[in-house]
Every structure is written in C-alpha cells, then in structure tokens.
C-alpha positions in Angstrom: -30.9 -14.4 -13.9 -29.7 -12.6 -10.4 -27.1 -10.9 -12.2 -26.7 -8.2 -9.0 -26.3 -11.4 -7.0 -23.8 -12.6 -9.2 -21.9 -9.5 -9.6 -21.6 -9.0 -5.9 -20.3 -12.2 -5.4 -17.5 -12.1 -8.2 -16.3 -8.4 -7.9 -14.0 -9.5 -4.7 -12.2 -12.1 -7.4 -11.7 -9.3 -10.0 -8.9 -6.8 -10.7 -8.9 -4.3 -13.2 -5.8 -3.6 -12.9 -5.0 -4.5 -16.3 -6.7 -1.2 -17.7 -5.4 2.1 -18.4 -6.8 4.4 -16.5 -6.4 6.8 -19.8 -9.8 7.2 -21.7 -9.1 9.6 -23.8 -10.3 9.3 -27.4 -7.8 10.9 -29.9 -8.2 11.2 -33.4 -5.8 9.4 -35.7 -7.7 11.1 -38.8 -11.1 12.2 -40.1 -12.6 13.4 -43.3 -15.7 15.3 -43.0 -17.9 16.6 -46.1 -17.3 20.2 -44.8 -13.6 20.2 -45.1 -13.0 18.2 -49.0 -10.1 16.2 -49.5 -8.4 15.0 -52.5 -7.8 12.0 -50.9 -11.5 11.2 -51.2 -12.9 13.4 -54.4 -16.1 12.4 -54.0 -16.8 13.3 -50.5 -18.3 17.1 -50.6 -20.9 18.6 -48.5 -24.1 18.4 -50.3 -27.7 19.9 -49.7 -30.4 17.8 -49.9 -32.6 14.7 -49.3 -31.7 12.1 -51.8 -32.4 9.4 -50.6 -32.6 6.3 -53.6 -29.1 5.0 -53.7 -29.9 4.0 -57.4 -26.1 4.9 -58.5 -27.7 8.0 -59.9 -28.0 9.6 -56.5 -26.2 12.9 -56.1 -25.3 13.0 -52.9 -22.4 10.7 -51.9 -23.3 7.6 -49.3 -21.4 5.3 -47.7 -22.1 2.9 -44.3 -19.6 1.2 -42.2 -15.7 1.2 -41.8 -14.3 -1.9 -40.2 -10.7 -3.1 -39.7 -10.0 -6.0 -42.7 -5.8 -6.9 -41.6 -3.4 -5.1 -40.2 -2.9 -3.3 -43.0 -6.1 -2.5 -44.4 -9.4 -0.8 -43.5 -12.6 -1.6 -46.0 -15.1 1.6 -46.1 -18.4 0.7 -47.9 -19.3 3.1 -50.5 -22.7 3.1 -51.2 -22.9 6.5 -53.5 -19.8 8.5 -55.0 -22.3 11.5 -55.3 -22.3 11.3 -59.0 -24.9 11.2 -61.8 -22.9 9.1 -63.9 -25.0 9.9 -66.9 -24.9 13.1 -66.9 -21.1 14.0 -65.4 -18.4 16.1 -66.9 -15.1 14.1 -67.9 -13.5 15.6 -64.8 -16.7 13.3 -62.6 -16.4 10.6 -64.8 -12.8 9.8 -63.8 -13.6 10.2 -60.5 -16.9 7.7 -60.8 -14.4 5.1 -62.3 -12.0 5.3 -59.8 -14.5 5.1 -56.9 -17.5 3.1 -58.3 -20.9 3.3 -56.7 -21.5 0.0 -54.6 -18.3 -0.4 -53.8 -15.9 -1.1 -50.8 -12.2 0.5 -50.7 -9.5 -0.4 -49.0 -8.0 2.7 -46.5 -4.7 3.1 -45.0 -5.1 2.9 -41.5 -2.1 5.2 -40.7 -4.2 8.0 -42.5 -7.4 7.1 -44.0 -5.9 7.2 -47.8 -7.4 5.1 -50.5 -5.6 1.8 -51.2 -7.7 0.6 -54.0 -11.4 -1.1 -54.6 -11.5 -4.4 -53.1 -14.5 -5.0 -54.7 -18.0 -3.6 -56.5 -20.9 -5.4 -55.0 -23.7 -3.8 -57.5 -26.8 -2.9 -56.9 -28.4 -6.1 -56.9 -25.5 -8.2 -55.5 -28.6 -11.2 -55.3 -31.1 -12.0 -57.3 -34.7 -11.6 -55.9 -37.3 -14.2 -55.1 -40.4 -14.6 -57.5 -42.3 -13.9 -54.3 -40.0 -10.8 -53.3 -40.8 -9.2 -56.5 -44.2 -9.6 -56.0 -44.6 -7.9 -52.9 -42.7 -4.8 -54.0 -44.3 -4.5 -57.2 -48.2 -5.2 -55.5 -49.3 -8.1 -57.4 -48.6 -10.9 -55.2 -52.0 -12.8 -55.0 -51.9 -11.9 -50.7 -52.1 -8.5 -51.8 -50.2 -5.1 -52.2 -47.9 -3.3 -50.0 -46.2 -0.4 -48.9 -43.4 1.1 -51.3 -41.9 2.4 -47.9 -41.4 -0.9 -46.8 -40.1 -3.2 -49.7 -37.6 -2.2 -51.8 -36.6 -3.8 -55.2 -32.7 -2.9 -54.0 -31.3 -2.3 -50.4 -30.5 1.8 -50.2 -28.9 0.9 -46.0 -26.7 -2.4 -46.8 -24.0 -3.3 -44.5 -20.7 -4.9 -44.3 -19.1 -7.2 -41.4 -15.7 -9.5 -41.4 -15.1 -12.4 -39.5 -11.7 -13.7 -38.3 -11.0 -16.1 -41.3 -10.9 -12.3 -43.8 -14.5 -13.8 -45.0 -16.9 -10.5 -46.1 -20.4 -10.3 -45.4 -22.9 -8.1 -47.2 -26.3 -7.7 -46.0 -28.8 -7.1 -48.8 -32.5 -6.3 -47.9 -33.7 -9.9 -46.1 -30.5 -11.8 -47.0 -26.9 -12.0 -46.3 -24.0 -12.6 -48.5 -20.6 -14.0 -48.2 -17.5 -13.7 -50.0 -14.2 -15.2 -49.7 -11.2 -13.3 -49.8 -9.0 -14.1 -53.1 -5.9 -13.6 -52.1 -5.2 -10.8 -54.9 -6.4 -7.6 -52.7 -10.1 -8.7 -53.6 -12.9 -11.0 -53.0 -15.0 -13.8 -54.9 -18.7 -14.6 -54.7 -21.1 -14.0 -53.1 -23.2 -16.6 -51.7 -26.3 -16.2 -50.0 -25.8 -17.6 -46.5 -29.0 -16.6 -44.9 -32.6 -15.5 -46.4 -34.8 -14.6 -43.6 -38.5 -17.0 -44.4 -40.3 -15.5 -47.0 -43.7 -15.6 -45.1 -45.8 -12.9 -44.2 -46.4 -12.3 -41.1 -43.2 -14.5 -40.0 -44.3 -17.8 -37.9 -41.2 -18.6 -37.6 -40.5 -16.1 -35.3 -43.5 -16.9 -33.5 -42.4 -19.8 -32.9 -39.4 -18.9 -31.8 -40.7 -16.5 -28.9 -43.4 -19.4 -28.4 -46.1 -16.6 -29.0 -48.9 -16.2 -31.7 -48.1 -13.2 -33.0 -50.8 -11.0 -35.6 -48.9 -7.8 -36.2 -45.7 -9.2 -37.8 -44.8 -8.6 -41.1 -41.9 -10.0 -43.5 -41.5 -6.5 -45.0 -39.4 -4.9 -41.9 -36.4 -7.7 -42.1 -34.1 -5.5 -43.6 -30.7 -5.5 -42.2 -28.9 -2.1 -41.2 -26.7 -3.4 -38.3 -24.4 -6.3 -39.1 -21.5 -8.1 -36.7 -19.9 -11.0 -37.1 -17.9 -12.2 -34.7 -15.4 -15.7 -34.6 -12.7 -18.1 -36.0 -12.8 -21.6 -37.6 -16.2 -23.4 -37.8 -18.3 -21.6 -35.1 -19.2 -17.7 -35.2 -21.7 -16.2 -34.1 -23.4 -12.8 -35.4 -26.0 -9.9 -34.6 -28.1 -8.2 -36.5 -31.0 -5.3 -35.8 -33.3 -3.8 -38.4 -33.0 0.3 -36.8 -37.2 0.0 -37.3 -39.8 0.7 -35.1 -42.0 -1.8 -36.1 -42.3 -5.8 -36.8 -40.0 -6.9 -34.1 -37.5 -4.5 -35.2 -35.1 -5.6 -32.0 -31.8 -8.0 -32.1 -31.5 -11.1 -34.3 -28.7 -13.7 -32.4 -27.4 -16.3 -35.0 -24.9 -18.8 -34.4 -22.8 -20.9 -37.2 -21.2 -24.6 -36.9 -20.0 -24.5 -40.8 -17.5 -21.5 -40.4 -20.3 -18.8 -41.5 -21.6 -20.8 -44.9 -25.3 -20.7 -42.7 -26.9 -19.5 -40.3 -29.3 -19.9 -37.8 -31.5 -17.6 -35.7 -30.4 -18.6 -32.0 -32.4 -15.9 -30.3 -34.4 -12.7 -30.5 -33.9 -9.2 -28.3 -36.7 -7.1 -28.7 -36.8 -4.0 -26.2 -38.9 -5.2 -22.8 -38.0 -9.0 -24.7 -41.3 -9.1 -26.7 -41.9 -9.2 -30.2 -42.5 -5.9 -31.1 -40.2 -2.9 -30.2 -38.6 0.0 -30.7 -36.0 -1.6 -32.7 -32.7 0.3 -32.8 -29.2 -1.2 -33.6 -26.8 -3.9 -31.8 -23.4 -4.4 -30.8 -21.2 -7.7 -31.3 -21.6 -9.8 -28.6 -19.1 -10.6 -26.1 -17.7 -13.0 -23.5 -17.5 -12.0 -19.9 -15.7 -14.7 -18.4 -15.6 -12.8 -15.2 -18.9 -13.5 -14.7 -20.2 -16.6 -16.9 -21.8 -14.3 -19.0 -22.4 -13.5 -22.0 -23.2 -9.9 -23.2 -25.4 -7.8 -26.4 -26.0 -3.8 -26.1 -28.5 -1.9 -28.1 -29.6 1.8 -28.9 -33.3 2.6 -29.5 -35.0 3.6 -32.5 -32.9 6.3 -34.0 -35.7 8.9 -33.0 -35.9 7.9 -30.0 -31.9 6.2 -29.0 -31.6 8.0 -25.5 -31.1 4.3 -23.8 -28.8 1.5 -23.8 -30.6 -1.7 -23.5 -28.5 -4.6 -22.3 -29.1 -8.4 -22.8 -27.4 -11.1 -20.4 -27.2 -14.5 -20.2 -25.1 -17.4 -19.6 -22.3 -18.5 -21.6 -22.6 -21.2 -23.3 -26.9 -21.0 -23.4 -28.8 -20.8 -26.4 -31.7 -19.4 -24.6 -33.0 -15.8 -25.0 -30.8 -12.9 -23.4 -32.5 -11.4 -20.0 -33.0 -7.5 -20.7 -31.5 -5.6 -17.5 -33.8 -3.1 -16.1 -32.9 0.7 -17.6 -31.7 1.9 -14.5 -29.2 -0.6 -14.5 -28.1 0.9 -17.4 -28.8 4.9 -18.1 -25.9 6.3 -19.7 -24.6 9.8 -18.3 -24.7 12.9 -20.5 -21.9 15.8 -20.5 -21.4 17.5 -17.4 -19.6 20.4 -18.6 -21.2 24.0 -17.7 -21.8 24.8 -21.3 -24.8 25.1 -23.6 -26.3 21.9 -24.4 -25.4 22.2 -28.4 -21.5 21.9 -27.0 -21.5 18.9 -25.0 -22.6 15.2 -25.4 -26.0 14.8 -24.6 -26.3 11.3 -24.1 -29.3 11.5 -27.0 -29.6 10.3 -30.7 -26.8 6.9 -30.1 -27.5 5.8 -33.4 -25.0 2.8 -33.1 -22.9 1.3 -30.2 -20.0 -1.3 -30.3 -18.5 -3.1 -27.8 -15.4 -5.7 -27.8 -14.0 -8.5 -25.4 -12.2 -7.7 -21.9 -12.9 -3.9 -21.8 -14.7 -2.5 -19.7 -17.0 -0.2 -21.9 -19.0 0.3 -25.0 -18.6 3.1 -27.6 -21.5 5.0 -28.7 -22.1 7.6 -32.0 -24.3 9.8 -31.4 -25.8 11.6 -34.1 -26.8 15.8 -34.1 -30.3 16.0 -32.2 -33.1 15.3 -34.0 -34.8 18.0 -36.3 -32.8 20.3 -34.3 -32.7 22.6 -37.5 -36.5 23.3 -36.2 -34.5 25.1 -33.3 -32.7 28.4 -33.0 -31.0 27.1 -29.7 -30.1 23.5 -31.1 -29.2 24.3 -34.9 -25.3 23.7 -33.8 -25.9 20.4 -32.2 -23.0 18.3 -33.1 -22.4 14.4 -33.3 -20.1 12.7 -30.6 -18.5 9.6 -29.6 -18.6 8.6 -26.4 -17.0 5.9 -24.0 -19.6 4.9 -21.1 -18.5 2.4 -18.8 -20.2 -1.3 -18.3 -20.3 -3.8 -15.0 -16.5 -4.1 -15.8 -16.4 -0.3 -14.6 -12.6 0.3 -14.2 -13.7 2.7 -11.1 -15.6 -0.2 -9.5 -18.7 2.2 -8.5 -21.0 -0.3 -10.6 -23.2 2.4 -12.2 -23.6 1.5 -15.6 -23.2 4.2 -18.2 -21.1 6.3 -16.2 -19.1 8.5 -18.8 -15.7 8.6 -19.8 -14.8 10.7 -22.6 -16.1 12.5 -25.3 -15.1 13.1 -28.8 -16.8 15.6 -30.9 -17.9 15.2 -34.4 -17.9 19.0 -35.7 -21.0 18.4 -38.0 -24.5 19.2 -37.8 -28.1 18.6 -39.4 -28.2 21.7 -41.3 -24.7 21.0 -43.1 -26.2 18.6 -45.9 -30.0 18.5 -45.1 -32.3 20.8 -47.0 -32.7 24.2 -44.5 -36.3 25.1 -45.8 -38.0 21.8 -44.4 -36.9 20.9 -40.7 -39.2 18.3 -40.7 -36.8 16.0 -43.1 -34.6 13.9 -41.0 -31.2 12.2 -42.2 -32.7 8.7 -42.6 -29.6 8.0 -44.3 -27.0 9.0 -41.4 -29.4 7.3 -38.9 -29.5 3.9 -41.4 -25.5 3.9 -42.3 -23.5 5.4 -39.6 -21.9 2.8 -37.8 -19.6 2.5 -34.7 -17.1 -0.2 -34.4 -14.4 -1.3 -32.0 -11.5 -3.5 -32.1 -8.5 -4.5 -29.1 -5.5 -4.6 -30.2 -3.5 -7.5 -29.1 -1.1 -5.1 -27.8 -3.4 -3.2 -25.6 -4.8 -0.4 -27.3 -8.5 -0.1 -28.8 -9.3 1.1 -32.1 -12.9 2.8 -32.7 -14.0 3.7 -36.1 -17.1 5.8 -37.4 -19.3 6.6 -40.4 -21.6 8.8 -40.5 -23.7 8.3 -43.5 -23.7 11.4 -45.4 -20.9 13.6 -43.6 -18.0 12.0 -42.3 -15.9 9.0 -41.3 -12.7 8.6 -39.1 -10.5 6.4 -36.7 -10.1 7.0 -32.8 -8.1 5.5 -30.6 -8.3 4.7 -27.0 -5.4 6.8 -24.4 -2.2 7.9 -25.3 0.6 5.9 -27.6 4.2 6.6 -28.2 3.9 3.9 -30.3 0.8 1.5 -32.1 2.6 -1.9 -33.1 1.5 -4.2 -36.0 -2.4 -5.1 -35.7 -2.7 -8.8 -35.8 -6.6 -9.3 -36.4 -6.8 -13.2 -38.0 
C-alpha cells in the first residue's frame, strides 16, 4: 500500500475544519489509592506484590472502565483488597457490597458507585479436559510452565458493543452476556475459544508460514475492543506478551457478536512472533479508504506506536507503517524528565472514528525505583496526533497535551526490591475513548493497582446527554 501516495493526493480534498483546535485534557474526576475515598472503600494504597487474584488477594485490582449508556460507566473489579476469610465485620460489609470479580456501575458525572451490575466469578467458564491438563503437567504432550497457564485468568478484560452486549475475556476464551434489562446481565456464553493445539497451526496457516516456536499457552487476552451495531462487529484483541505471536488478533462477526472469527494477525514488523504489546479499536478513515489499528509495545519496552493500514472493506492483513512514520513526541517542557511525559512505558492506546488522534496511558518508568533521579516518575495521558493531524504538518505523533497521573512505582510496590515490576498495572490499565455525538470526546483510564478517572477533550460550558446505542 502507497499510503504517502495516497495521502498526498487526498489532503487537497480534506478540511479539518470541523475540529477544535482545543486539546486540552481536563479532568472530570479521579480516584487514586493515595488519596481514599469513601466513595470506593476498597481502594487504599497498598505495599506489595500480590499478584494471584484468587479473591483472597490483599491488594485491590481492577482493569478497564468503559462507557455502558449514557448514564452509566461499568469499572471491572477484579480484587476489593480483602481477605474475605479473615476480615473484621467493618471489611466484610465492605466485601459484600463490592464483591471480588465483579463489575459496578459509576456515575459519570462523578465516578460514584451505582450498584453491581454483575459478579463474573472466578471461573466465569468451565475449563477444557485438555486445559486442565496443561496447567496441572500431566497432559500426555507433556508439562508446562506455571508462568504461562493458569487454572483462572488474574488480567481479564471487559469490552461493550453498540447493542449494550458485555464481553469478558477469560484466559483463551471470550464470553458474552446480554444485558437484562433490570440494571444487570445474563449468561455468559462462550463466543470464541482460541484452538486448543499446541503450537497453534492454525495461525500458521493463517500467516501461510510453518511456524515451530508457537505455543497455545501465550493466548491470553489482556486487551479487548469491540466495536459495531446489528449483525456485523468487528473486534481486536492483543495478548501484552513478548512471546508466541503476542501482536493483534483482527476478528470480524456476521451473527451480531454470538462468534467469531480470526480475520487477521498484526504482529510487530507483520511476522509471527513479536514484541506483543496492546491494541486500539479499529477505525474507519473514510478520508482515505482506509482502515486503521494502533499498538504499543511490550510493556517493557512500549516507547513506539505501531500502526496497521489497509483498505476498507479488505479482509487481508493490515500493512505495518514504517516507525518513522509514526514516532510519537515526548514533553518538551524545560523541566526534569520525572515532570514531564516522556513518551515511554504507553502501556495502552485508544483511538475512535473522525478524530484526528489516539490517546495513550503511559505508565511510571520502568523500575525507576532502582533510580534516585527517576523514583518520582509519574504516569500521563497523552494526545498525539495521527495522518488526520489538525495542523496538517503530517508528522505522526506530534503531541498535543498532557495530563498527569500523580502516582508513581514506589506508591504500592515493595521499596526493598526494585527489581519487581507492576505486572498487574502493565496487564489491567486500560485507555479508552469515546465521541460524543455532540462533539466532545470522552477518555477514561485504569490503572491497575492505583487509580482510575474520566478526561475530557477541550473546554465545555455544557456536556449534553451521551447517546452510545
């Protein structure tokens, strides 16, 4: 695909004129685990590195916040922080109110807690004969690594589509629910099970490639988007691994999301195996016939923005643009790097129809409590512009604002051990973005461990009714 052909030959028929030139990202709300709330009990700053998710867990968990209605957010909680076993009365009331597993509705206006919408458990699915084997070791092809296979998913993930249907990743599969139409939802139903075969020929197939260093055990699910209306939707997926073709999964639906079927694969350089990071939605770029995915690296190594193309309308694999097509600016600002955006750690990235850029959360650097000078390196949201750049200088990445996240590594991780990274921020934060009918984009964030919160896009006297369905 000549897509700098392309681009030069539409730009003369395009106006942005349609866009604010206000990119400011304000914050509606936050709650961070530094700074309790009684609105959400069981959110507290924590030390430590607990990382099973068993409902036991001690430190509270929860992965992504998406927009359900216009009235309602649903935030997943994964952990309320509480050893339910061993709580005081004053913990057990607030373990019943917020159960582990389970997603809540929030007020949009300020984040509040509406209610449980529902408690997904900790095995939402029941597990193959063959699934059990391989985490337990005795499947006949042999044992393998606890690190890899997990009897329970500790990063799942939550997605909506336009018809209020709720999806629920879980290890290889996905769920579905269906909305009730009493503030809750009914199911689930597994709508897709990755092949159980090990290492996967069916993706091999797929890339038309024989491939020997691909294993089942790395299709877990830690980035989930559904995107659509009525019988055809289309979702993304990404495993945030390093290994076994950790990149973007492309599946398309003709039954309104009751299956699914692999479309495509976006691997980093468009092979097999990469450094498998996290995905956006896709979108529609009428503009230019195209159809658009972005992608972060491996969360210890997400300094890039990879960028898929193709045609609309193709089911044929996304072209990966070159990186300098795409290298997304850092901060500016004349002030010591742990104050400003660095451009480094984009643990997730979301993008939506018609506007012309992509938000990016950015996590505190890496291990930076191994470093005097980077021990107050905070996490950020960011705005960097695409080839729909409202200044028309068609350099990618170019940023446009900045929001900081006042949290840092040493807040919840143990102090005494730099060398323990926050697996769990890295494998539930989430970043998602929504346009509002009425003009204005909404951006919401998790965190993980530490915080969540709503953003929105320029200046508003006034945010109407959202109309998402």
């Amino acid at each position: 695909m000549r897509k700098i052909c392309l681009i030069l030959f539409l730009l003369p028929l395009f106006t942005l004129a349609s866009y604010s030139e206000d990119y400011t990202l304000i914050k509606v709300w936050e709650y961070l685990a530094t700074e309790p709330s009684t609105m959400h009990p069981w959110h507290v700053a924590k030390i430590g590195n607990d990382w099973p998710h068993e409902t036991a867990t001690e430190m509270d968990f929860y992965s992504t916040l998406i927009r359900y209605d216009e009235n309602r957010l649903l935030l997943f909680l994964i952990e309320n922080g509480i050893n339910e076993a061993e709580a005081t009365a004053e913990q057990q009331a607030i373990a019943q109110k917020f159960p582990d597993r389970s997603l809540l509705w929030i007020h949009p206006n300020d984040g509040s807690f509406l209610g449980v919408a529902l408690v997904v458990g900790l095995s939402p699915s029941e597990n193959s004969e063959y699934y059990t084997q391989k985490v337990t070791g005795t499947h006949p092809d042999g044992p393998t690594s606890d690190r890899s296979w997990q009897i329970y998913d500790p990063w799942p993930q939550i997605a909506v589509d336009g018809d209020g249907f709720l999806y629920v990743s879980d290890k290889h599969k996905i769920l579905r629910y269906k909305p009730d139409g009493n503030n809750g939802f009914t199911g689930p139903e597994v709508v897709f099970t990755y092949p159980e075969q090990d290492p996967p020929a069916w993706l091999g197939e797929m890339l038309g490639q024989q491939l020997t260093n691909q294993h089942y055990r790395a299709w877990i699910i830690r980035s989930l988007n559904v995107k659509g209306k009525g019988n055809n939707k289309v979702m993304t997926t990404a495993a945030r691994f390093w290994i076994d073709g950790g990149g973007i999964m492309y599946y398309s639906s003709t039954d309104g999301g009751a299956s699914w079927t692999i479309q495509t694969y976006l691997g980093q350089s468009n092979g097999p195996v990469g450094i498998g990071g996290t995905t956006s939605q896709p979108i529609e770029v009428p503009e230019f016939n195209e159809e658009w995915v972005f992608g972060t690296g491996f969360p210890g190594s997400s300094n890039r923005i990879w960028f898929g193309v193709r045609y609309l309308g193709s089911d044929s694999f996304f072209d990966v643009m070159p990186g300098d097509l795409f290298s997304p600016a850092a901060d500016a600002a004349d002030v010591p790097e742990t104050q400003k955006y660095m451009a480094w750690e984009m643990i997730d990235i979301a993008a939506a129809d018609t506007l012309p850029y992509v938000a990016v959360l950015s996590l505190p650097a890496w291990q930076s409590r191994e470093s005097v000078d980077r021990q107050d390196a905070t996490a950020w949201v960011a705005l960097h512009s695409t080839m729909l750049d409202p200044n028309e200088d068609m350099i990618e990445g170019d940023l446009l604002s900045t929001y900081k996240i006042n949290v840092t590594e040493k807040d919840e991780l143990p102090t005494d051990n730099p060398d323990w990274d926050n697996w769990d921020a890295a494998y539930l934060a989430s970043i998602k973005m929504y346009k509002n009918p009425a003009g204005y984009t909404e951006i919401l964030w998790t965190q993980g461990t530490t915080g969540f919160g709503r953003l929105v896009v320029g200046e508003f006297a006034d945010i109407p009714d959202w109309s998402l369905f």
